[in-house]
TORMI-938318 format. One record per atom (N, C-alpha, C, O): x negated, y, z; residue in three letters; atom name. Coordinates in pm, 1 decimal. Layout:
TORMI-938318
[[X Y Z] "ALA" "CA"]
...
end
This chain:
TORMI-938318
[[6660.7 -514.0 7753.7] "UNK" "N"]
[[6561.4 -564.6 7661.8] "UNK" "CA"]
[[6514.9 -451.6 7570.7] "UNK" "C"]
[[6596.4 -381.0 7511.3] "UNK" "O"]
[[6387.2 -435.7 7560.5] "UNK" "N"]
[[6331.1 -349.4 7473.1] "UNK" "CA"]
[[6374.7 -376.3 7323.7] "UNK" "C"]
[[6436.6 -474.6 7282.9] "UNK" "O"]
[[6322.1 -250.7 7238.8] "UNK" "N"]
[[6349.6 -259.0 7060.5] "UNK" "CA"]
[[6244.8 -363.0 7020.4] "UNK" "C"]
[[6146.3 -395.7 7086.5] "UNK" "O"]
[[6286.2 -413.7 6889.5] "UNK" "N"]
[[6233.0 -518.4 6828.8] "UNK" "CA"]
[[6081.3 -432.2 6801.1] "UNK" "C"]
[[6064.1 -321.1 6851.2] "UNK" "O"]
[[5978.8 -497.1 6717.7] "UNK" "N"]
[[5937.3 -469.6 6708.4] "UNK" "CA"]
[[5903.8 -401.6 6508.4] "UNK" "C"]
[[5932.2 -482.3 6419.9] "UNK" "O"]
[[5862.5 -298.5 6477.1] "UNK" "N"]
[[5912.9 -266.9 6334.3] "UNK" "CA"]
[[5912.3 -356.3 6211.3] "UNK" "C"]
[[5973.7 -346.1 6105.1] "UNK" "O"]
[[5822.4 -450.2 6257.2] "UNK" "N"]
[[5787.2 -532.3 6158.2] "UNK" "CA"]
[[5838.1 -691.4 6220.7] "UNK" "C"]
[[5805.3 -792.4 6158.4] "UNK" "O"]
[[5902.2 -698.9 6320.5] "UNK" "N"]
[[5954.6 -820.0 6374.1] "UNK" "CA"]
[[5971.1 -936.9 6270.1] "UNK" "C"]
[[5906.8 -1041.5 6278.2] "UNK" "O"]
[[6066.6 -908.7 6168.0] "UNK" "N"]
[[6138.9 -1020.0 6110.0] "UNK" "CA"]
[[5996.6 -1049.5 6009.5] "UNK" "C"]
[[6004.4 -1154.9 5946.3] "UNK" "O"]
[[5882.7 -977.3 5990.6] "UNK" "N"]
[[5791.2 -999.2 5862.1] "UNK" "CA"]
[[5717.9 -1114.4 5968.9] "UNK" "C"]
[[5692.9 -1229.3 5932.6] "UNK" "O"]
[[5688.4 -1060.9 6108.2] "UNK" "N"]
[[5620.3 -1146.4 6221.4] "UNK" "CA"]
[[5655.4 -1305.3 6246.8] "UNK" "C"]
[[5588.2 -1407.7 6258.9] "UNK" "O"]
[[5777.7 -1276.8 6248.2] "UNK" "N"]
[[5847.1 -1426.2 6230.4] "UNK" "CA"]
[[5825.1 -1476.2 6095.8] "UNK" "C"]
[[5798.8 -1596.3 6088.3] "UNK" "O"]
[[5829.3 -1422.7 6009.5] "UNK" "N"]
[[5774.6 -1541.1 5905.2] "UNK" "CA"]
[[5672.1 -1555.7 5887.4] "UNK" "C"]
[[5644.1 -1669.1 5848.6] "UNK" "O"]
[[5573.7 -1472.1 5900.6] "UNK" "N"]
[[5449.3 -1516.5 5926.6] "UNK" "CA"]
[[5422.9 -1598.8 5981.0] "UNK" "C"]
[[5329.0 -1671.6 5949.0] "UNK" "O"]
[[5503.5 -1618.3 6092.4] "UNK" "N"]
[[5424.9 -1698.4 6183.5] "UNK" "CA"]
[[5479.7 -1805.5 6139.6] "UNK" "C"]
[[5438.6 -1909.6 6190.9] "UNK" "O"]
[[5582.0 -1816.2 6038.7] "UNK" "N"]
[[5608.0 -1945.7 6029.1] "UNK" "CA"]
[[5588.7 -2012.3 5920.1] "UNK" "C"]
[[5643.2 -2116.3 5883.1] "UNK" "O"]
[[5475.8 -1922.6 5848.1] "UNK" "N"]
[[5407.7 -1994.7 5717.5] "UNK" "CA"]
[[5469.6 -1909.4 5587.8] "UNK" "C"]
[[5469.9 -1940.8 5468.8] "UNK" "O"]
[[5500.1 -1839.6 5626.4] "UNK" "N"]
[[5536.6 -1751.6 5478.4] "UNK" "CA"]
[[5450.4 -1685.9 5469.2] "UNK" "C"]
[[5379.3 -1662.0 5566.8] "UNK" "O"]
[[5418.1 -1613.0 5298.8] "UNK" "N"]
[[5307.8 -1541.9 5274.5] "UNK" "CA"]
[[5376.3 -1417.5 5315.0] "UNK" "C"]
[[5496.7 -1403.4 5336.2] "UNK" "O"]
[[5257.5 -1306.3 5324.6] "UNK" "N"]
[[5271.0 -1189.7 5340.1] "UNK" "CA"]
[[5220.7 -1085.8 5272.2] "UNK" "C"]
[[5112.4 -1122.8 5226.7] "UNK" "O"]
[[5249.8 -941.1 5232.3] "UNK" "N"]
[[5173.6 -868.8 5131.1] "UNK" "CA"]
[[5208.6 -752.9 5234.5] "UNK" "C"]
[[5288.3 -763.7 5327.6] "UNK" "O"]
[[5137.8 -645.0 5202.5] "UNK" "N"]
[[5091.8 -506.8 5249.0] "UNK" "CA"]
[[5114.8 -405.7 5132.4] "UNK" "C"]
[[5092.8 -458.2 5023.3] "UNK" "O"]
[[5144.6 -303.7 5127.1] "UNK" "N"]
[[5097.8 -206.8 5029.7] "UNK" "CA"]
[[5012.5 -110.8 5073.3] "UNK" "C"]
[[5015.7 -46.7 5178.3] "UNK" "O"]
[[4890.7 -104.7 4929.7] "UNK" "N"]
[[4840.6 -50.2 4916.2] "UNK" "CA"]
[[4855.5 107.2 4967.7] "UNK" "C"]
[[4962.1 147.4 5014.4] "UNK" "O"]
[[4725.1 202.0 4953.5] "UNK" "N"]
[[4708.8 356.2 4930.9] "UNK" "CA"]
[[4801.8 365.7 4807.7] "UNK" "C"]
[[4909.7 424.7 4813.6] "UNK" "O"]
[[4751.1 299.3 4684.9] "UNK" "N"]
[[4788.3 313.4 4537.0] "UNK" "CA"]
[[4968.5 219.1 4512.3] "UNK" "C"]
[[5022.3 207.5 4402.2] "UNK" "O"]
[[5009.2 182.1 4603.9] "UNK" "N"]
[[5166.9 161.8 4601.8] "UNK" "CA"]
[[5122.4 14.9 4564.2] "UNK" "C"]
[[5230.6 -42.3 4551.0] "UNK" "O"]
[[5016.4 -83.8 4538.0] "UNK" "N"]
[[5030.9 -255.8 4519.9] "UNK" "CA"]
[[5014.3 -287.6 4640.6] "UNK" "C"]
[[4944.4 -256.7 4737.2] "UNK" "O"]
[[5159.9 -412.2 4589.5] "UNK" "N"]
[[5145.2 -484.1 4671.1] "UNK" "CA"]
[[5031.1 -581.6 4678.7] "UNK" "C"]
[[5001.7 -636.3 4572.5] "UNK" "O"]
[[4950.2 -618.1 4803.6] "UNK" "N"]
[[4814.0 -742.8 4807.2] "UNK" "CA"]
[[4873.3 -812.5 4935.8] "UNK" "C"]
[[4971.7 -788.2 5005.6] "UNK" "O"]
[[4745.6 -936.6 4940.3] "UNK" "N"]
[[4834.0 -1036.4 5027.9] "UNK" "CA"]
[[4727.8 -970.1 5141.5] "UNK" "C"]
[[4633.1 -892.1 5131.6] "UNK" "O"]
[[4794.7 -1044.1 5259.7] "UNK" "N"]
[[4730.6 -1010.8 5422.2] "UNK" "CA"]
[[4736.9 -1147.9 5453.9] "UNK" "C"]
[[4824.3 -1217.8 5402.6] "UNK" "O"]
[[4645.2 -1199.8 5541.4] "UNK" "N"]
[[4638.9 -1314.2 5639.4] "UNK" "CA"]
[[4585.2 -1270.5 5776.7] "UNK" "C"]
[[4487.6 -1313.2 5838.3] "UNK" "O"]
[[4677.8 -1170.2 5810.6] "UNK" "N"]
[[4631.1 -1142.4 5967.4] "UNK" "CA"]
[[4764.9 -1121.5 5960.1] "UNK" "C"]
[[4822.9 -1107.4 5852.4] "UNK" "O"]
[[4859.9 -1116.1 6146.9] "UNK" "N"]
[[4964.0 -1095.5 6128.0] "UNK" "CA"]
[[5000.1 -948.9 6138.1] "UNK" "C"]
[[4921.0 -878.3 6200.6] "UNK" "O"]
[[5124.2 -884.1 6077.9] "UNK" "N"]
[[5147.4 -781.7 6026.4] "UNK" "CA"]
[[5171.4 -687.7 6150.9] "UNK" "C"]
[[5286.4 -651.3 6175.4] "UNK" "O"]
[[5048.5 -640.8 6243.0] "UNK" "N"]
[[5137.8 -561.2 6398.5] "UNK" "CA"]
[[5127.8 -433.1 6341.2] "UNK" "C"]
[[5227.2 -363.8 6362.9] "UNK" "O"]
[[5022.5 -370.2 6262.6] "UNK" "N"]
[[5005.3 -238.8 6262.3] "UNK" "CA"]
[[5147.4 -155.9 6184.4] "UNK" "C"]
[[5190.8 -160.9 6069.2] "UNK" "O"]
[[5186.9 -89.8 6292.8] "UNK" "N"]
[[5355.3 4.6 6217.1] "UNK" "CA"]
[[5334.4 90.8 6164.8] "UNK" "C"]
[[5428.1 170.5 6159.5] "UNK" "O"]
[[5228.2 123.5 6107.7] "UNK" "N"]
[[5182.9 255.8 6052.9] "UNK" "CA"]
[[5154.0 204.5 5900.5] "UNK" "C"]
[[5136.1 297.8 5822.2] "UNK" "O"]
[[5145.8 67.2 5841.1] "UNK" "N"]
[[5122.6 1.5 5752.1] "UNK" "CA"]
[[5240.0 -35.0 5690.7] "UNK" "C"]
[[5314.1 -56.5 5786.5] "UNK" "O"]
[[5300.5 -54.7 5594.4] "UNK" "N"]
[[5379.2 -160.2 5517.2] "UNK" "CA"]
[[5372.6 -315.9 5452.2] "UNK" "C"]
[[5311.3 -358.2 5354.2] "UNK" "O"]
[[5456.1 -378.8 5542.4] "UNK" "N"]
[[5451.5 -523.0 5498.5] "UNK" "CA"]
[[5594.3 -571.7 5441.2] "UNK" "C"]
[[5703.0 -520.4 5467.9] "UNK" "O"]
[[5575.7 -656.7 5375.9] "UNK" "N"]
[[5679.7 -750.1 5336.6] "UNK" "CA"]
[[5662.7 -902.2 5279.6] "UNK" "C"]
[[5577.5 -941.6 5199.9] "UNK" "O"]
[[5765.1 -975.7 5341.1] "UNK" "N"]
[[5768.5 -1115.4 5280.8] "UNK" "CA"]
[[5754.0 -1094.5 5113.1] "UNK" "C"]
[[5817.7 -1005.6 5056.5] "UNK" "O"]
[[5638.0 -1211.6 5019.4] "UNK" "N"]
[[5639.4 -1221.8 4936.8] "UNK" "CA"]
[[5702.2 -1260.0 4861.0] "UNK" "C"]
[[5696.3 -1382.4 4849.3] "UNK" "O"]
[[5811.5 -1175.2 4751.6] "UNK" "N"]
[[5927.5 -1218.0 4702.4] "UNK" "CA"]
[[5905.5 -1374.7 4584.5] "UNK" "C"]
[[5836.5 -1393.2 4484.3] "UNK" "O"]
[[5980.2 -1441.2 4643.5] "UNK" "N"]
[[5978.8 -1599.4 4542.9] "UNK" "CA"]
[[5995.1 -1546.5 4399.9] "UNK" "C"]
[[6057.3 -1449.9 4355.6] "UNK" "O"]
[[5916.8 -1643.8 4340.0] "UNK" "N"]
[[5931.1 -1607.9 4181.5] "UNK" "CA"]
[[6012.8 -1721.8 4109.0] "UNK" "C"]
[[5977.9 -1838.1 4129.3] "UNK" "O"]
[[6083.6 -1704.2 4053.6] "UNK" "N"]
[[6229.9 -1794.5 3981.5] "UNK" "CA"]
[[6164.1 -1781.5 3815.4] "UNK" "C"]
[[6111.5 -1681.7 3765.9] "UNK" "O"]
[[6185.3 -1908.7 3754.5] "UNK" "N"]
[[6190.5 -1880.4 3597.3] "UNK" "CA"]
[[6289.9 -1883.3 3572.5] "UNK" "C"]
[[6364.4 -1930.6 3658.3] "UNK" "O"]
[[6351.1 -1835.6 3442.6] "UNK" "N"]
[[6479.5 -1765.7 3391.4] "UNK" "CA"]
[[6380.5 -1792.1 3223.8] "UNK" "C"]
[[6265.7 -1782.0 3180.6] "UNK" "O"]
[[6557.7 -1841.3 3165.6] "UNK" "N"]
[[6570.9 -1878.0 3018.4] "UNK" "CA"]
[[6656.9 -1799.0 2973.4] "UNK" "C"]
[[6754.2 -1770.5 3043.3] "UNK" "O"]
[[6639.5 -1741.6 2836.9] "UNK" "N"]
[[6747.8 -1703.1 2762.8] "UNK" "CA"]
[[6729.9 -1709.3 2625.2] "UNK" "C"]
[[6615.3 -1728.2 2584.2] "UNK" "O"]
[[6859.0 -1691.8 2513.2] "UNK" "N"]
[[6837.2 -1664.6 2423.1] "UNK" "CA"]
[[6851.7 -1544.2 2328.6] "UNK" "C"]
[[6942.7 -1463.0 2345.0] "UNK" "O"]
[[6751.5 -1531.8 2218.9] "UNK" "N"]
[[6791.2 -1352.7 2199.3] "UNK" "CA"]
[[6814.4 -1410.5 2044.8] "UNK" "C"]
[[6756.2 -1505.0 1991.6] "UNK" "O"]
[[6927.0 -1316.1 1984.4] "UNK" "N"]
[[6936.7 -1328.8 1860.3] "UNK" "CA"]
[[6850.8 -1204.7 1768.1] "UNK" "C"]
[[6846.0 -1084.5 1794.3] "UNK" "O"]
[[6806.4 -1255.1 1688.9] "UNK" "N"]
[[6707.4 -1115.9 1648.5] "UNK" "CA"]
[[6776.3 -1096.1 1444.0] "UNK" "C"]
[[6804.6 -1163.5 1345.0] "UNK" "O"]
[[6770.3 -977.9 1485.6] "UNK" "N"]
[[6848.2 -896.9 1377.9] "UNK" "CA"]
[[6688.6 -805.3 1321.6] "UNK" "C"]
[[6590.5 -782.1 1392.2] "UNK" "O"]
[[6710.7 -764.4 1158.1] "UNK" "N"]
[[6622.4 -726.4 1115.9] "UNK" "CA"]
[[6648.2 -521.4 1153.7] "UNK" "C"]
[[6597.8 -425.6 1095.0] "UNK" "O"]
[[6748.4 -525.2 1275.9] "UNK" "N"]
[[6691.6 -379.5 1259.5] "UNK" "CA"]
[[6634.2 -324.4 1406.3] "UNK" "C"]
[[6630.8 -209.2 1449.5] "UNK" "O"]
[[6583.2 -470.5 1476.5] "UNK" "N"]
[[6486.7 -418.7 1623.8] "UNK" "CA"]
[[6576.8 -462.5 1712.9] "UNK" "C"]
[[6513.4 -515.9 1804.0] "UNK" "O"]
[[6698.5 -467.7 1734.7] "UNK" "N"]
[[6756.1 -446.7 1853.8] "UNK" "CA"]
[[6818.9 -604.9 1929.1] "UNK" "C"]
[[6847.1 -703.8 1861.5] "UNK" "O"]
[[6827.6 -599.2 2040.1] "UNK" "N"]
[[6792.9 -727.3 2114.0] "UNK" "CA"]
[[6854.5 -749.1 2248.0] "UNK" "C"]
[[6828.5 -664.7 2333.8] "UNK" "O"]
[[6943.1 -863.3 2284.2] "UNK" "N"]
[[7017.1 -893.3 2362.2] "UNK" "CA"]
[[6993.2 -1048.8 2420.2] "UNK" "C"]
[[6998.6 -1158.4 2364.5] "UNK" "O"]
[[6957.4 -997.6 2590.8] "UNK" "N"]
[[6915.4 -1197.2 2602.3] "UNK" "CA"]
[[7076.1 -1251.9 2632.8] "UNK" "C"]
[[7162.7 -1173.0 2670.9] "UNK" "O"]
[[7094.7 -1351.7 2617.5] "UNK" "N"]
[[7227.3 -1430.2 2606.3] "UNK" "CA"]
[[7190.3 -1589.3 2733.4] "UNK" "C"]
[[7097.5 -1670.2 2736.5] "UNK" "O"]
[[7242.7 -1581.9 2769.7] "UNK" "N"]
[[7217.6 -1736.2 2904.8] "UNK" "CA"]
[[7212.7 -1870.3 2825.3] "UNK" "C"]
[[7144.7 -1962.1 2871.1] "UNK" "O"]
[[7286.9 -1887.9 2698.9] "UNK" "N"]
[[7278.7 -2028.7 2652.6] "UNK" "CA"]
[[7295.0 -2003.7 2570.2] "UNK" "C"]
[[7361.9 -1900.4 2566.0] "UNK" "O"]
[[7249.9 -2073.7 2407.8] "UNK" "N"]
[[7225.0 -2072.0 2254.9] "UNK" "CA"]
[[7365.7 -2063.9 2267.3] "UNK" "C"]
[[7410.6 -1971.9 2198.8] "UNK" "O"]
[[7466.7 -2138.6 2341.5] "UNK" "N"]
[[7587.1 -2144.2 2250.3] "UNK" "CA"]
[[7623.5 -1990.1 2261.4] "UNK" "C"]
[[7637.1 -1913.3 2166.2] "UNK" "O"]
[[7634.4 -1964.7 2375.0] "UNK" "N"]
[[7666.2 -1796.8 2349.5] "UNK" "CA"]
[[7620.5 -1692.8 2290.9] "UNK" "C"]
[[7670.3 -1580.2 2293.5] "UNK" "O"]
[[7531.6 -1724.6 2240.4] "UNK" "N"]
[[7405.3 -1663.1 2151.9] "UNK" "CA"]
[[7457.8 -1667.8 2031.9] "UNK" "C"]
[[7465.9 -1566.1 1963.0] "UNK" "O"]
[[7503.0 -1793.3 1988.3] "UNK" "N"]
[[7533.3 -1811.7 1831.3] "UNK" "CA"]
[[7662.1 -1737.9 1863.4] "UNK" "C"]
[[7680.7 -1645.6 1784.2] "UNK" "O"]
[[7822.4 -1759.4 2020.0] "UNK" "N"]
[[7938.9 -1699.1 1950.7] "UNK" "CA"]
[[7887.4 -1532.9 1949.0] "UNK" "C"]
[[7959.2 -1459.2 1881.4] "UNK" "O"]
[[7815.3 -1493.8 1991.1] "UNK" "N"]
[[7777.0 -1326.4 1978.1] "UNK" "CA"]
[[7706.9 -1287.2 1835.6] "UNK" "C"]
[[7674.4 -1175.9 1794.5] "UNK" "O"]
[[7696.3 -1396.9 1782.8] "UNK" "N"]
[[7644.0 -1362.4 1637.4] "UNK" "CA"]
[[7656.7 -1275.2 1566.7] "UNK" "C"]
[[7686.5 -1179.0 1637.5] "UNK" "O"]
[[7652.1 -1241.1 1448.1] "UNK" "N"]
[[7664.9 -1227.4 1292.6] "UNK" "CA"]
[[7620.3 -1264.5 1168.9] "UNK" "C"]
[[7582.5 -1381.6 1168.8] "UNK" "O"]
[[7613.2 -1224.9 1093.6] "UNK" "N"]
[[7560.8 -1279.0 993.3] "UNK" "CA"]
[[7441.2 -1218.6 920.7] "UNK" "C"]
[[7401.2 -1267.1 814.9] "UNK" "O"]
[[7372.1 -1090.2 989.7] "UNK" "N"]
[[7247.7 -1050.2 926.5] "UNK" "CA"]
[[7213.1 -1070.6 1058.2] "UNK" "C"]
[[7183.5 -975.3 1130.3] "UNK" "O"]
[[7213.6 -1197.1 1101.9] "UNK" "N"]
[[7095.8 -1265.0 1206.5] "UNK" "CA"]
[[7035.9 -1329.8 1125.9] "UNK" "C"]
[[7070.5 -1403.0 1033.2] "UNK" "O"]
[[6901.6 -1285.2 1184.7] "UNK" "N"]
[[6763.7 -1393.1 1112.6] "UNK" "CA"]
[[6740.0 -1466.4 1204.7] "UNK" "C"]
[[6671.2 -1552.6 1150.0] "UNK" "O"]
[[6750.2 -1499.2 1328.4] "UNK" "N"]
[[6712.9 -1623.6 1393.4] "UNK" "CA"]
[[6751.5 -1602.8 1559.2] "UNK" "C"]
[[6773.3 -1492.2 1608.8] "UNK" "O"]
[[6754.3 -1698.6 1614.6] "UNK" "N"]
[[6764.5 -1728.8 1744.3] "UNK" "CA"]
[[6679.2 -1763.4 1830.7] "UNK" "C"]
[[6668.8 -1885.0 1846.1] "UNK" "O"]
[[6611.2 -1695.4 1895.4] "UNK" "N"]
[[6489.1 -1775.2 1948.5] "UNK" "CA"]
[[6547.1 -1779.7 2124.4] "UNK" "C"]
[[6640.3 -1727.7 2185.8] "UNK" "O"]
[[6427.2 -1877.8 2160.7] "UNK" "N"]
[[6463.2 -1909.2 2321.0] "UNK" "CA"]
[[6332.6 -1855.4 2405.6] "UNK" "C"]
[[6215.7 -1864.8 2368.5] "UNK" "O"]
[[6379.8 -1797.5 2526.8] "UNK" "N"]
[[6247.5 -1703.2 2581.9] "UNK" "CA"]
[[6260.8 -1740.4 2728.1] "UNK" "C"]
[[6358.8 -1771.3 2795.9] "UNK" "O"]
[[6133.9 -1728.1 2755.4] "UNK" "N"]
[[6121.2 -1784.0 2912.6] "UNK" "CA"]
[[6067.0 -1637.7 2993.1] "UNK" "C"]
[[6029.9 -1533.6 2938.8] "UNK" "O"]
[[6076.0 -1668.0 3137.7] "UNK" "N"]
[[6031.0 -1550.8 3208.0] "UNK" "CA"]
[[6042.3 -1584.4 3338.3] "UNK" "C"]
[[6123.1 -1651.8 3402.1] "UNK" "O"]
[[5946.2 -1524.4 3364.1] "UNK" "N"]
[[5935.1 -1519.9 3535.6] "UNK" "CA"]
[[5947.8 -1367.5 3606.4] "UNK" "C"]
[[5900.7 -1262.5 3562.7] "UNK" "O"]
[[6035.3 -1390.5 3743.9] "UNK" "N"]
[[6078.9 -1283.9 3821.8] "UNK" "CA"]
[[6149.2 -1280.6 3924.4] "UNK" "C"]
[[6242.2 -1358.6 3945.3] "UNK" "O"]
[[6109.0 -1179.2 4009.6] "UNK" "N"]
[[6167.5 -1174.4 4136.2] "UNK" "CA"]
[[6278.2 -1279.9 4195.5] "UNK" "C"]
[[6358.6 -1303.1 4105.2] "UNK" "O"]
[[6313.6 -1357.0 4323.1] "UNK" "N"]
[[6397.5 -1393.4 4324.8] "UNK" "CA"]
[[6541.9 -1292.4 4419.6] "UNK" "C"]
[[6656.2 -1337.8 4424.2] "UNK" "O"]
end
């Protein structure tokens, strides 16, 4: 049996309904809707985007730490905390 082909596993998801992106000349990634044969090109499955919560305790001299849950937020405390805030974000999965 011959070698796969370079972009095989991007082919298979394509074909099976996953999005697809290319990179650019300039290194961005953009989407493609043709399937990915050319090997001289770069493709990849489009990475899922996850939201993510945390909390940061904010101190009056700049500096900043996200924490997974208020409660751990408050035991990482001190006492020239000015506040606790809660922050959202989106990113890679």
């Amino acid at each position: 049996m011959g070698t796969k082909h370079k972009h095989y596993d991007v082919i298979v998801a394509w074909a099976a309904g996953e999005e697809i992106e290319y990179k650019t000349a300039l290194g961005v990634w953009k989407p493609t809707y043709w399937p990915p044969l050319n090997e001289n090109e770069t493709f990849r499955i489009k990475p899922k985007r996850v939201k993510r919560e945390g909390w940061v305790n904010v101190y009056g001299l700049g500096s900043a730490y996200v924490w997974p849950t208020k409660e751990e937020a408050d035991r990482k405390s001190n006492e020239i905390r000015v506040a606790c805030v809660r922050i959202e974000w989106e990113e890679e999965a």
